[in-house]
C-alpha positions as CSV (number, residue, x, y, z in Angstrom):
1,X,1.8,-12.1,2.2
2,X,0.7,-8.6,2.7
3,X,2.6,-5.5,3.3
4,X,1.6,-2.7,4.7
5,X,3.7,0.5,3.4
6,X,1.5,3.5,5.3
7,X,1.7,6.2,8.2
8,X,-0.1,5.9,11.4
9,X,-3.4,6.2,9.9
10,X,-6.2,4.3,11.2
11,X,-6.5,2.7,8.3
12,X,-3.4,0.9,8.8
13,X,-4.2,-0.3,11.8
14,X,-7.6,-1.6,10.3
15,X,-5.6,-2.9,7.6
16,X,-3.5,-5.1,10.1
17,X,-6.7,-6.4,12.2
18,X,-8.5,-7.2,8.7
19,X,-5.3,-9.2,7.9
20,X,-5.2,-10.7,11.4
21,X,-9.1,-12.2,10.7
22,X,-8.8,-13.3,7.9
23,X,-5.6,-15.3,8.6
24,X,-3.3,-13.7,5.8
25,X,0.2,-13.2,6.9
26,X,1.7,-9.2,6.9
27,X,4.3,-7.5,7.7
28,X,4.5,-3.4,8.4
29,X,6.7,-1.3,6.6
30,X,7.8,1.8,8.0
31,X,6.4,5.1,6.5
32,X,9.8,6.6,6.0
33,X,12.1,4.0,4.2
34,X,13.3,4.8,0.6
35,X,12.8,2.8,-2.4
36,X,15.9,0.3,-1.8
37,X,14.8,-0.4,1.8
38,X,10.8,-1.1,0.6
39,X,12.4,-3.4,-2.3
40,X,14.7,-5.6,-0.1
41,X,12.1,-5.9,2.5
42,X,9.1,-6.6,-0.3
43,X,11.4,-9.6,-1.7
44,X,12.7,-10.6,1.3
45,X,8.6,-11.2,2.6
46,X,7.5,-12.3,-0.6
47,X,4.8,-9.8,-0.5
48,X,2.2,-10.5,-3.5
49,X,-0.2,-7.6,-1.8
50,X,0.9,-4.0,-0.6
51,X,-1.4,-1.9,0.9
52,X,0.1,2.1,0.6
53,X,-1.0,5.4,1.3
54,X,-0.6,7.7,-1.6
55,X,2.0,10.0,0.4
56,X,2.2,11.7,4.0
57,X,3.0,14.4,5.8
58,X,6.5,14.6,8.1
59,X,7.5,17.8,9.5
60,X,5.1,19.6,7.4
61,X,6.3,18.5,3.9
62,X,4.4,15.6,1.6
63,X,6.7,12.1,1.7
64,X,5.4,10.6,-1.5
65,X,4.8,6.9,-0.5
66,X,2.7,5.6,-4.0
67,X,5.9,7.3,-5.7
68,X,8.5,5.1,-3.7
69,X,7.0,1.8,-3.6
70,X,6.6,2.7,-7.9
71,X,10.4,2.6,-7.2
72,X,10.5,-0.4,-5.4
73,X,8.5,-2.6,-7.6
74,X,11.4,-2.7,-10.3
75,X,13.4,-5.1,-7.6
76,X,10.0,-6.4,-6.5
77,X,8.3,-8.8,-8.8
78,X,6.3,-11.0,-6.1
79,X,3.7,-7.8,-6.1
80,X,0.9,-8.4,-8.0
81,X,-2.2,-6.5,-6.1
82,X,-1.7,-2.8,-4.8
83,X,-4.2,-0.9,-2.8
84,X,-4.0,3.0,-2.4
85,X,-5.5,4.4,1.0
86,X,-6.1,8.2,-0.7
87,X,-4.2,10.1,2.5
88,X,-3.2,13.7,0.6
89,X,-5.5,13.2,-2.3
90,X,-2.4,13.3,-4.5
91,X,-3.1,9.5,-5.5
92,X,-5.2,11.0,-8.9
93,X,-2.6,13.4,-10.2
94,X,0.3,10.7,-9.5
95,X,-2.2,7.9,-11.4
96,X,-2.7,10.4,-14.0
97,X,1.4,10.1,-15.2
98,X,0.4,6.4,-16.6
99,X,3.1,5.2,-14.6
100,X,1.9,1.5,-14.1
101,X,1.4,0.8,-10.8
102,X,1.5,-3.1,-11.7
103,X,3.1,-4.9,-14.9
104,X,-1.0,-5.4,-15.8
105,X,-4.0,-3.8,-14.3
106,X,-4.0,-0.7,-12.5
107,X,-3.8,0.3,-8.2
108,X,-7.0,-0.5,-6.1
109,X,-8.3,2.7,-4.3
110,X,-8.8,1.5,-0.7
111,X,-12.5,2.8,-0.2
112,X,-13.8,1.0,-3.5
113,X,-12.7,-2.1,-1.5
114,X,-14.5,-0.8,1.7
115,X,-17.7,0.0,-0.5
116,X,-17.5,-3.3,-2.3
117,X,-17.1,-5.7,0.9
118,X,-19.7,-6.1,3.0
119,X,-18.5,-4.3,7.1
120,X,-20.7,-6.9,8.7
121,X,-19.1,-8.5,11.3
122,X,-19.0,-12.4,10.9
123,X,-21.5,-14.8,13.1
């Protein structure tokens, strides 16, 4: 199960067709829910995979997404995989606390993913 925690970026939306092809199930979580909401919903789904943008902008001011679902993951253990879209370029200094992202590993950077995959379409 994948869960997408991001904006209207188009990198959501290429995160929801990617799911689609491949066959993995998702479900979207909306940009503006606080930590309690993105917990219930993340153990409710059985997420193991959340796909985040490091923060956005609302009525001119930065909503720190990465910092929430950090927030979340105490009442989330099902996560095991996240991958940060880099939206505000924020997701370095926020990495740079040590605050573990995951109980082993670190976050994903979304375009290391995109540079590592092949974009050719399948046959």
């Amino acid at each position: 199960m994948v869960a997408i925690y991001m904006p209207n970026l188009i990198e959501a939306f290429t995160a929801i067709h990617a799911c689609q092809r491949i066959g993995a199930i998702y479900t979207v979580l909306f940009s503006g829910f606080g930590p309690e909401a993105v917990a219930s919903r993340l153990q409710a789904a059985g997420a193991s995979t959340v796909i985040v943008a490091d923060g956005s902008y609302r009525r001119g001011k930065l909503v720190p997404l990465l910092a929430t679902l950090r927030e979340a993951r105490a009442g989330s253990p099902t996560v095991q995989h996240v991958i940060v879209v880099d939206r505000t370029g924020t997701f370095g200094c926020v990495a740079a606390r040590r605050a573990p992202l995951r109980r082993a590993g670190r976050a994903t950077r979304g375009h290391r993913l995109c540079a590592a995959g092949s974009m050719r379409p399948r046959s």
